[in-house]
N, C-alpha and C positions, 0 to 999 in steps of 0.2 A: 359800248364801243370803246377800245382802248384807246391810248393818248396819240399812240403811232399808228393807228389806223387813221382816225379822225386826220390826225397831220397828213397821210398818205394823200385820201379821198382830196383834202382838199388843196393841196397841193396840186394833184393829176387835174383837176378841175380851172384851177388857175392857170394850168401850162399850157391849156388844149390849144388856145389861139398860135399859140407857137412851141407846137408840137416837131412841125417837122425841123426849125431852128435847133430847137436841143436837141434831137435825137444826133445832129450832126455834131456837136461839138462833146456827147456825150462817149466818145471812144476814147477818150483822153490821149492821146498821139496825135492831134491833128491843130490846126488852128479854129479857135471860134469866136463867135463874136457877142461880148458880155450882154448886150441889151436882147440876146434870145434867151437868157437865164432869167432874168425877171430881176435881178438881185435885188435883195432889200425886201422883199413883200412876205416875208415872216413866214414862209410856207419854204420854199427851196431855199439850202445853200451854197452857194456859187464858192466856188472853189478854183483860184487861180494859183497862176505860177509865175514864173521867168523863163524867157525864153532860152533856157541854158537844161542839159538835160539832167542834171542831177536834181537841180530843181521842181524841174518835172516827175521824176522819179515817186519826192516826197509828198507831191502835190498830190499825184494819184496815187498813194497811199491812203493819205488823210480822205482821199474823196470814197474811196472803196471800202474804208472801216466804217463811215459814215454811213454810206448805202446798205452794210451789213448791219449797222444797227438800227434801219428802217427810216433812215432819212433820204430825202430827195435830193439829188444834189443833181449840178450844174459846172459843167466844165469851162474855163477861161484862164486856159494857158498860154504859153510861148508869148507871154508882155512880154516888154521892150524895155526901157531902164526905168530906176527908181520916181524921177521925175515925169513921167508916164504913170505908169501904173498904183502909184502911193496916191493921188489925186483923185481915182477909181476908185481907191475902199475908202479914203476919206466922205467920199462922196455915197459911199453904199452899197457900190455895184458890184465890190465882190467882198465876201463875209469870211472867205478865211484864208490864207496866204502861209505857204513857209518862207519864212525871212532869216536874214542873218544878223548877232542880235548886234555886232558892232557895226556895221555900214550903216545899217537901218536908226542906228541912235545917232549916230553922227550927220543922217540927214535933217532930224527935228532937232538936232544938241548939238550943231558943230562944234564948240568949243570946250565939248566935254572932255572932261578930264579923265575917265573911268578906264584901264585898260583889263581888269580883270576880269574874268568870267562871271564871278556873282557881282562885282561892281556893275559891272556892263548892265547886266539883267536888270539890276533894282533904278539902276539912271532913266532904262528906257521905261521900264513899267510907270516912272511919272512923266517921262518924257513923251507918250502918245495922245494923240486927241481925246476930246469926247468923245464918245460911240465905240471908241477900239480900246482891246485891250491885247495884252501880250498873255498866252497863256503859257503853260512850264516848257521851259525852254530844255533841248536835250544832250547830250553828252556830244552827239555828232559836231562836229566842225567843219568848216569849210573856209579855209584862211591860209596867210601864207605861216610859215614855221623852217626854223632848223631844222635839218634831214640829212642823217649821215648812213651808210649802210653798217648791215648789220652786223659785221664781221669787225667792224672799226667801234660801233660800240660795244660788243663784247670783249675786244682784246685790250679795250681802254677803260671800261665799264660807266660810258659816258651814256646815260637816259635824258639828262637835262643839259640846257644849254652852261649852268652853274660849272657841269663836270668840266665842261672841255679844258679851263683853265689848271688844271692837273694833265694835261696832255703832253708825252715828254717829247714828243714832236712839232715839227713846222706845221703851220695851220692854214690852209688857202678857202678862201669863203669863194661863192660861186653862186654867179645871178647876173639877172640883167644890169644893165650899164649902169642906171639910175638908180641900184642899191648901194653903190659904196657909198653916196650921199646921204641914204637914207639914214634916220636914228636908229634902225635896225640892223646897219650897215657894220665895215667896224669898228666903226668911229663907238657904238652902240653897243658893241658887244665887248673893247674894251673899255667904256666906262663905266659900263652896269657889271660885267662879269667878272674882268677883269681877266679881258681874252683877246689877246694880239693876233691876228688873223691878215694873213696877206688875201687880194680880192682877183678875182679871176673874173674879168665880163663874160659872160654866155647869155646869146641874144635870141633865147626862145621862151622866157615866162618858165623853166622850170620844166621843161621838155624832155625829149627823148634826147639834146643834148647834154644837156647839164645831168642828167640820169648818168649815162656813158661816160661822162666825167667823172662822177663819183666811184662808179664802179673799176675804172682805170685806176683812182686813187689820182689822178690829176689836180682835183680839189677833196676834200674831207668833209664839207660841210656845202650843203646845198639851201636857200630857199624855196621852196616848192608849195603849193596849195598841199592842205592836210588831203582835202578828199581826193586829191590828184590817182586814177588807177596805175601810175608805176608803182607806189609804191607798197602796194597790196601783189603786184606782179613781181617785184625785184626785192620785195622782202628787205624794204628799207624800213630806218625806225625814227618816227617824230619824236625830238626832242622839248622835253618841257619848258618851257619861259616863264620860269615863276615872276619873274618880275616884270612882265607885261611888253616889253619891248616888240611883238605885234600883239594888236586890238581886236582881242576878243569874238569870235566870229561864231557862235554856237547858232544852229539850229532853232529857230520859234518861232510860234505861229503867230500871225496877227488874228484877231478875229473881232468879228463886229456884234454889236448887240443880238444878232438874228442869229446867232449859235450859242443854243440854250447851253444849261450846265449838265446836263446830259451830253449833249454833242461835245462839248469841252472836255469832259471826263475822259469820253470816246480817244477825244485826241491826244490829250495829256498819257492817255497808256501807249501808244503809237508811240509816241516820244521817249517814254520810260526805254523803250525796247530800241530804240534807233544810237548805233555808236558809230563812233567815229570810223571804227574798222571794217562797221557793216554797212556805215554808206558809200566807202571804198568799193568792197563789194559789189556794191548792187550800182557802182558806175562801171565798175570791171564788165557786168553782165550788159551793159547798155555800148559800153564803146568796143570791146573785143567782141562780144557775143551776137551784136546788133538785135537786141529785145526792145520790143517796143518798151512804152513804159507802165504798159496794163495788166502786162503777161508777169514784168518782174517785181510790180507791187501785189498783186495775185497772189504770188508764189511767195513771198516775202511774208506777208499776212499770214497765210497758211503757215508757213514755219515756225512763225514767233507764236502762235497759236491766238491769233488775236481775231479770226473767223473761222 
């Protein structure tokens, strides 16, 4: 008997008592409730998320690639925030998690100092408990960044936020109220860039108005989340922050002793294949399209040729 059989059999044997428990939280689009997964008992892996839907997206990804490589797995999505749900895989109940790798270090390292992408990565990977580890983290992001349209950085040939200071025009930043304060603010852009930038409040987190704003050419430079679907829709382009002025926000899993290195591999190539642009994407397909999150990791899979 092969090693994924054996695990199958006794897996399906362990689950029987709460059978009908999982089969419900097994569609991954719904709510379920972790102690019908069994987590922890070295046979299923519980696979959670955030109650946010691009989180969800990744979640059942990772949980579909697993199931295609012959493991049992167990849905427990739509947690609640960090202080919830971090408690839950500390404790066991759920073995594998997509996380974002700078919130998630700032909740075990508040006073970390790392803002870069492979800083971030190497703080957290000693920054986690016993029993968890972070496995490779992926190109995708989900964080706030400069955003200017595409048209403003081709005639200015601005890709990072370094360029804008060669801008031979007036500069209006544009965000919520509580960014002119922030160190990312421009207090922040001119002391690291060395880029004077008037501020313009827009009070929707980087929305359909502050979108409309750029596009009017109202302000030039927007804060907006990277995975935000405007700007996969309006063919806006994130600007680089070499110098870390926001923290770090990539894509990673957490995962508990009970996801062998097989199952780790499984997900680490998942990750290999997930960008920044393609998780735009596949929230484009979730919030214009209305897909659930089964159908678009499905299809996602199949494409990347990863089942």
């Amino acid at each position: 008997m092969t090693p994924t059989l054996r695990r199958r059999l006794s897996a399906a044997l362990a689950l029987v008592p709460a059978l009908a428990l999982a089969s419900a939280c097994g569609g991954g689009d719904g709510d379920s409730d972790p102690l019908s997964a069994g987590g922890g008992d070295g046979d299923t892996i519980v696979v959670g998320s955030q109650d946010y839907y691009s989180n969800e997206i990744i979640a059942e990804i990772y949980a579909q690639a697993l199931e295609d490589g012959g493991y049992d797995v167990a849905r427990d999505f739509r947690n609640g925030q960090r202080e919830t749900y971090l408690p839950e895989i500390e404790e066991g109940n759920i073995d594998l998690f997509p996380e974002y790798t700078g919130p998630v270090l700032q909740y075990w390292e508040p006073d970390t100092e790392a803002r870069l992408a492979d800083d971030v990565y190497a703080a957290l990977e000693e920054a986690v408990p016993d029993g968890l580890r972070v496995l490779d983290q992926s190109d995708a992001t989900d964080q706030d960044a400069y955003v200017v349209t595409r048209e403003f950085s081709e005639e200015y040939g601005v890709t990072s936020a370094a360029d804008l200071a060669d801008v031979p025009v007036p500069l209006t930043l544009g965000a919520n109220s509580e960014a002119e304060s922030r160190p990312n603010g421009p207090q922040g852009l001119s002391g690291t860039y060395g880029v004077d930038v008037d501020f313009a409040p827009i009070e929707d987190g980087g929305g359909p108005l502050t979108v409309q704003a750029l596009k009017d050419d109202d302000i030039q430079i927007a804060i907006i989340y990277t995975a935000t679907p405007s700007i996969a829709q309006e063919d806006l382009v994130v600007l680089d922050d070499p110098e870390g002025l926001f923290l770090a926000s990539n894509v990673v899993p957490l995962a508990s002793d009970n996801v062998d290195d097989e199952a780790a591999a499984i997900i680490n190539e998942v990750n290999a294949k997930l960008t920044a642009d393609g998780l735009r994407e596949l929230n484009v397909q979730s919030v214009e399209d209305q897909s659930p999150a089964s159908t678009i990791a499905k299809e996602w899979l199949e494409e990347q040729g990863l089942v």
